[in-house]
C-alpha positions as CSV (number, residue, x, y, z in Angstrom):
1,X,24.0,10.7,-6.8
2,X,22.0,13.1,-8.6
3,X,19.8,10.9,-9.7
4,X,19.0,10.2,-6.0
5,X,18.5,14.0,-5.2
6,X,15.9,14.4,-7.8
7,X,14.3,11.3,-6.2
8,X,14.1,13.0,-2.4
9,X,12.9,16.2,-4.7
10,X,9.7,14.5,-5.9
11,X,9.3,12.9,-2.9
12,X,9.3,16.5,-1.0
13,X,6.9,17.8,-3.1
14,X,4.6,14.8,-3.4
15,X,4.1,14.6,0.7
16,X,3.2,18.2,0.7
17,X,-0.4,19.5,2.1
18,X,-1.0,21.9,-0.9
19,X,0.1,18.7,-3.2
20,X,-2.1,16.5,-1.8
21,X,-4.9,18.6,-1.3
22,X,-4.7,19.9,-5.1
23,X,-4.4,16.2,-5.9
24,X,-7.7,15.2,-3.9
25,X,-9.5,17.8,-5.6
26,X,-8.9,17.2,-8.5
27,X,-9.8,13.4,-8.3
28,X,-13.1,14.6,-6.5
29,X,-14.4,16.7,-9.3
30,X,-13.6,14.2,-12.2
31,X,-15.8,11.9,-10.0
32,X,-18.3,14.5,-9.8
33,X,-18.0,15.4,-13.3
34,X,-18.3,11.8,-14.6
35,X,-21.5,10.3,-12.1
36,X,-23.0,13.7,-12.5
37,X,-24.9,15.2,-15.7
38,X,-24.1,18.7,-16.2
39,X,-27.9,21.1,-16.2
40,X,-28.2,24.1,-17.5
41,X,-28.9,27.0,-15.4
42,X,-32.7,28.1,-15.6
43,X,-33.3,30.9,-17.6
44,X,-33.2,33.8,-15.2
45,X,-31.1,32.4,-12.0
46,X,-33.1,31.4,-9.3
47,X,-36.4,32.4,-8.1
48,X,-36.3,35.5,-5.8
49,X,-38.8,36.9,-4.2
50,X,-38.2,40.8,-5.1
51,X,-38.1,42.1,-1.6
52,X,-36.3,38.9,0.1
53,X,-32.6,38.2,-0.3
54,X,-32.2,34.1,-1.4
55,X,-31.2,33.3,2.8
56,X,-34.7,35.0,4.0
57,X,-38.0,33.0,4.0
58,X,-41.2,34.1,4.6
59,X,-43.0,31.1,4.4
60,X,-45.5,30.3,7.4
61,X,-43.7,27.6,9.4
């Protein structure tokens, strides 16, 4: 009997949203980890412009 209570337990937690949401994540950044090298930032950040937030562009269009 108990043994079947700890059974419906796991399976409670297993079919959660959080659970499975936590597990999918986690699956998608080993993947992402393991076909993608890891860069360095450049030195710096990115290039801003000094006046211009990283969203604005004032390039001619």
């Amino acid at each position: 009997m108990l043994g079947l209570v700890l059974f419906l337990s796991h399976l409670a937690r297993e079919i959660r949203v959080e659970t499975m949401m936590h597990s999918v994540r986690a699956a998608a950044d080993r993947t992402i980890h393991r076909l993608l090298p890891e860069r360095a930032p450049a030195a710096g950040g990115p290039a801003r412009h000094r006046n211009h937030s990283p969203t604005q562009c004032s390039c001619p269009s």
